[in-house]
C-alpha positions as CSV (number, residue, x, y, z in Angstrom):
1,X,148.0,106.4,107.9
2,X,144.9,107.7,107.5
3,X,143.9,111.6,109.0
4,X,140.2,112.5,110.2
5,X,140.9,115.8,110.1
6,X,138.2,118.5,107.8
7,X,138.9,117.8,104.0
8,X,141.3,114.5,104.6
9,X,141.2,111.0,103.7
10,X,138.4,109.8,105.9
11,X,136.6,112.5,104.6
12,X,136.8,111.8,101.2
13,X,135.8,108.0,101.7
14,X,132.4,109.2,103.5
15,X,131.8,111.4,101.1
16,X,132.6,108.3,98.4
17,X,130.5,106.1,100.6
18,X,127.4,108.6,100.8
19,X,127.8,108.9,96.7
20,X,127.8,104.9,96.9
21,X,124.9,104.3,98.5
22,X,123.0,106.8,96.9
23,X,123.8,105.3,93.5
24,X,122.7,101.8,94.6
25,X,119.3,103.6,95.8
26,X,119.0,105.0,92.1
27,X,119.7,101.8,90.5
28,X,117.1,99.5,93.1
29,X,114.8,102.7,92.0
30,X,115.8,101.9,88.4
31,X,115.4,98.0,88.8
32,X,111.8,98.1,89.8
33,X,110.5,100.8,87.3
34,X,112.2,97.8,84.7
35,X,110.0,95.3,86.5
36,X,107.3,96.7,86.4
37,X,107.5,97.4,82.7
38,X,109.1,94.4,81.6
39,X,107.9,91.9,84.2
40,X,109.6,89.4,86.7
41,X,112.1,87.8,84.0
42,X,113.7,90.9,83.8
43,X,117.3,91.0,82.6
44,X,120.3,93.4,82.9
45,X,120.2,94.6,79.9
46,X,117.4,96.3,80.3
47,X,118.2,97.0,84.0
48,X,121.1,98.9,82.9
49,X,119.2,100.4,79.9
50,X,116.3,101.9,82.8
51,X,119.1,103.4,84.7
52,X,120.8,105.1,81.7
53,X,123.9,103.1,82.6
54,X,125.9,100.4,80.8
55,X,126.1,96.7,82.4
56,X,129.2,97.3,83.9
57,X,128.6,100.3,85.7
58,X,125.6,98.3,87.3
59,X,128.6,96.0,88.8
60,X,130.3,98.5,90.4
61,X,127.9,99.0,92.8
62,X,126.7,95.1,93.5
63,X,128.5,92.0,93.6
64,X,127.0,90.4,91.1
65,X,122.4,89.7,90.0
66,X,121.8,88.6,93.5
67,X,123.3,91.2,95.6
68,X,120.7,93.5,93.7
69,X,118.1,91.3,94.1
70,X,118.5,91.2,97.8
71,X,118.9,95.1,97.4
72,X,115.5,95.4,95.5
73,X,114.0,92.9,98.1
74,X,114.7,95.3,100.9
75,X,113.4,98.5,99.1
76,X,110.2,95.9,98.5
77,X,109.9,95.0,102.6
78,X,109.8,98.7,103.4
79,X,107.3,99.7,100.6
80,X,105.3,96.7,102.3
81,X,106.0,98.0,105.8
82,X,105.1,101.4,105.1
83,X,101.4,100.3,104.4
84,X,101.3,97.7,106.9
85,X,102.5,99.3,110.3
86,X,100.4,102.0,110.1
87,X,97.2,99.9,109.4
88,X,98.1,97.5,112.4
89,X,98.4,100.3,114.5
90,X,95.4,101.7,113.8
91,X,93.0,101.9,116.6
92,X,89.0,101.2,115.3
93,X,86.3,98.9,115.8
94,X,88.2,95.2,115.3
95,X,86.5,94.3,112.2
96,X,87.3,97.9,110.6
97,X,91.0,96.9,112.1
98,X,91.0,93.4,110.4
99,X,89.9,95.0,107.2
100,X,92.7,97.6,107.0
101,X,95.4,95.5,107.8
102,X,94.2,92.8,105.1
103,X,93.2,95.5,102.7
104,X,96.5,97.1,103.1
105,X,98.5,94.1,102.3
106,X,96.6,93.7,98.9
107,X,96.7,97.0,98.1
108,X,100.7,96.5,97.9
109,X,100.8,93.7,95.9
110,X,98.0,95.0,93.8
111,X,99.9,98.4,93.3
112,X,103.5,96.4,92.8
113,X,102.1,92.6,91.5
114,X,105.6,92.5,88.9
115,X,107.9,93.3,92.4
116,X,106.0,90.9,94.1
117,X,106.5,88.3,91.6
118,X,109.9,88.9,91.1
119,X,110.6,88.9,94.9
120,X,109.0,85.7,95.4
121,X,110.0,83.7,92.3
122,X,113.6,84.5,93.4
123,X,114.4,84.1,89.2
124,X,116.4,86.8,88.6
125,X,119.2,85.5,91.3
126,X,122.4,84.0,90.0
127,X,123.0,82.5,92.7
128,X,121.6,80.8,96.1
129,X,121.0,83.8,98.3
130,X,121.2,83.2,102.2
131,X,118.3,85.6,102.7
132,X,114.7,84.8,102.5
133,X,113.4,88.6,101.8
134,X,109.4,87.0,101.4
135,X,110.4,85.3,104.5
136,X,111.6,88.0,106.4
137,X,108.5,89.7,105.8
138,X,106.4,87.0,107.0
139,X,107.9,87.2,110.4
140,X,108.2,90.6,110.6
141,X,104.4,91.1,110.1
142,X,103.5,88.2,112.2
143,X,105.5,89.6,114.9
144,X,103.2,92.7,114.7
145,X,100.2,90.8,114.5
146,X,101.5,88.3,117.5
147,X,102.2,91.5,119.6
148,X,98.5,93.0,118.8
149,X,96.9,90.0,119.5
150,X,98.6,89.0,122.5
151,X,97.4,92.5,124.0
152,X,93.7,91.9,123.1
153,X,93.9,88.4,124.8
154,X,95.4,89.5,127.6
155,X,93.2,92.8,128.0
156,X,89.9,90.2,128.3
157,X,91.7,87.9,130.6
158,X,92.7,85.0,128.1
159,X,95.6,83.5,127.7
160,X,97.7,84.7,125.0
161,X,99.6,81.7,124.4
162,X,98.4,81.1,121.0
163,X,98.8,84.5,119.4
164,X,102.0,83.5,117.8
165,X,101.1,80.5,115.8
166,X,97.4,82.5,115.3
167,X,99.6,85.2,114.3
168,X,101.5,83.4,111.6
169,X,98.7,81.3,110.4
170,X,96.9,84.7,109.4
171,X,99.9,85.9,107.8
172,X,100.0,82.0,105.7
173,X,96.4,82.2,104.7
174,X,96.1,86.3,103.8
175,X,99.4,85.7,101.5
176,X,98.3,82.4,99.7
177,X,94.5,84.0,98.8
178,X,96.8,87.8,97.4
179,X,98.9,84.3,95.7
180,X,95.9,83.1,93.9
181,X,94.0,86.7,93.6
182,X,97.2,88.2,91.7
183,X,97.1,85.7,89.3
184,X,93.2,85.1,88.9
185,X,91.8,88.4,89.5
186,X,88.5,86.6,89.6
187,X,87.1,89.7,91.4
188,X,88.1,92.8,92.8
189,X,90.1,93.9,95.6
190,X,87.7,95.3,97.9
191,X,85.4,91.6,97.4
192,X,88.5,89.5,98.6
193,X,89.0,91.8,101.4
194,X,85.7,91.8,102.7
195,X,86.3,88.0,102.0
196,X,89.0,87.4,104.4
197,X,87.6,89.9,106.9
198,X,84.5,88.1,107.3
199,X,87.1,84.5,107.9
200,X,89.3,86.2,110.2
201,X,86.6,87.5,112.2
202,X,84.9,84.9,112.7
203,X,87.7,82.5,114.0
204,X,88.1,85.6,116.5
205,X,84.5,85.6,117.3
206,X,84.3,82.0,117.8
207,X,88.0,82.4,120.1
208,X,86.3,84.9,122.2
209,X,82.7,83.1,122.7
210,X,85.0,80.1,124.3
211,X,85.8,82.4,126.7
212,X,82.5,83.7,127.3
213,X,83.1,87.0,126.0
214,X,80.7,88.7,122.9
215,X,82.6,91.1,121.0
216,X,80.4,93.6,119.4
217,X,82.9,93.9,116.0
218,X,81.5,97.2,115.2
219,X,82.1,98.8,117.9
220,X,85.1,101.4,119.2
221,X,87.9,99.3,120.8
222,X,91.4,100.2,122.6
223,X,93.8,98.0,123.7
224,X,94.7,97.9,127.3
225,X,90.7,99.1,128.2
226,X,88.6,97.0,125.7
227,X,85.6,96.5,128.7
228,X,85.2,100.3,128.6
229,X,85.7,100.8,125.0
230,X,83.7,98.2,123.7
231,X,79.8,97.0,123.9
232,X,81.0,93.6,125.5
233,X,78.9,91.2,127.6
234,X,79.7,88.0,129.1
235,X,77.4,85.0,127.0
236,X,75.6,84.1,130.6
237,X,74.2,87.9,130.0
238,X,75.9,89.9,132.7
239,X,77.2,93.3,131.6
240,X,80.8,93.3,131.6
């Protein structure tokens, strides 16, 4: 029977537990320095070689190529969510805000573009894996964009019905252009952001103007008070 006490068996498997985990966090480390290097085809071999580790040791600690897929997917979502929150949370003029969130997206990608592809080619997998990692981060992001939105539309009186499926169809179109921008790089990054901003805003322009609301897009806004925050003005020309 097992003992919790100080220095007994439950001790010594959370200490072996802590030493596993931090392992499988030096080989997901390991796996995408080999990625980067040797490019989305990666194999174990040099997986194993990157982590200074033979093949076998790599097994140890995951079931098999797609359990460290999934692993390297995961450290990939939070790389990407580390840039992303904090630029959707970022109060600013809405057109400076639009800009950062789609600039911060491609800067990722940009930074990581053999991760990316190896994430969303799924190749390396063995096997059928039941999680969708590029997925995942689709709704994740859309649910932050959904949320953000839905405030805005709410704060000028509209209804906010549509900020989920606006939501997602920003996050569609913003991943497809990075899709053919990583593999064209017909320009640079700071052109296809200014791109996209200019797209995005005006759909947002021309959702706001049905409402009879003009939305000066340079101008200082905060959600919640966007009447006192912002240079607004109903189209009919009363001040609002």
């Amino acid at each position: 029977m097992a003992r919790t006490v100080k220095g007994g068996t439950d001790a010594r498997r959370e200490r072996w537990k802590g030493h596993r985990e931090a392992r499988r966090a030096e080989f997901v480390e390991a796996t995408i320095r080999a990625v980067a290097k040797h490019g989305p085809e990666v194999g174990m071999d040099e997986i194993a070689a990157e982590a200074g580790v033979s093949k076998p040791v790599l097994y140890r600690h995951f079931t098999d190529k797609s359990d460290l897929y999934l692993a390297v997917g995961t450290r990939g979502t939070e790389l990407l969510m580390a840039r992303m929150v904090p630029a959707i949370g970022h109060d600013g003029p809405v057109r400076a805000r639009i800009r950062g969130i789609v600039d911060a997206y491609l800067s990722v990608i940009e930074e990581n573009p053999n991760l990316y592809r190896f994430v969303v080619r799924k190749s390396f997998a063995d096997r059928p894996v039941e999680q969708d990692v590029v997925t995942e981060d689709k709704e994740l992001i859309a649910a932050a964009l959904a949320r953000l939105l839905g405030d805005y539309l709410r704060a000028f009186g509209m209804d906010s019905g549509g900020a989920e499926p606006w939501a997602h169809a920003l996050v569609g179109m913003v991943q497809n252009a990075g899709d053919w921008w990583l593999d064209r790089q017909s320009m640079s990054r700071s052109s296809l952001s200014d791109y996209l901003t200019t797209l995005i805003w005006h759909a947002v322009d021309g959702l706001l103007r049905s409402a009879g609301v003009e939305l000066d897009p340079d101008a200082p806004l905060t959600t919640g008070f966007p009447e006192g925050a912002a240079r607004l003005r109903l189209v009919n020309g009363e001040e609002a």
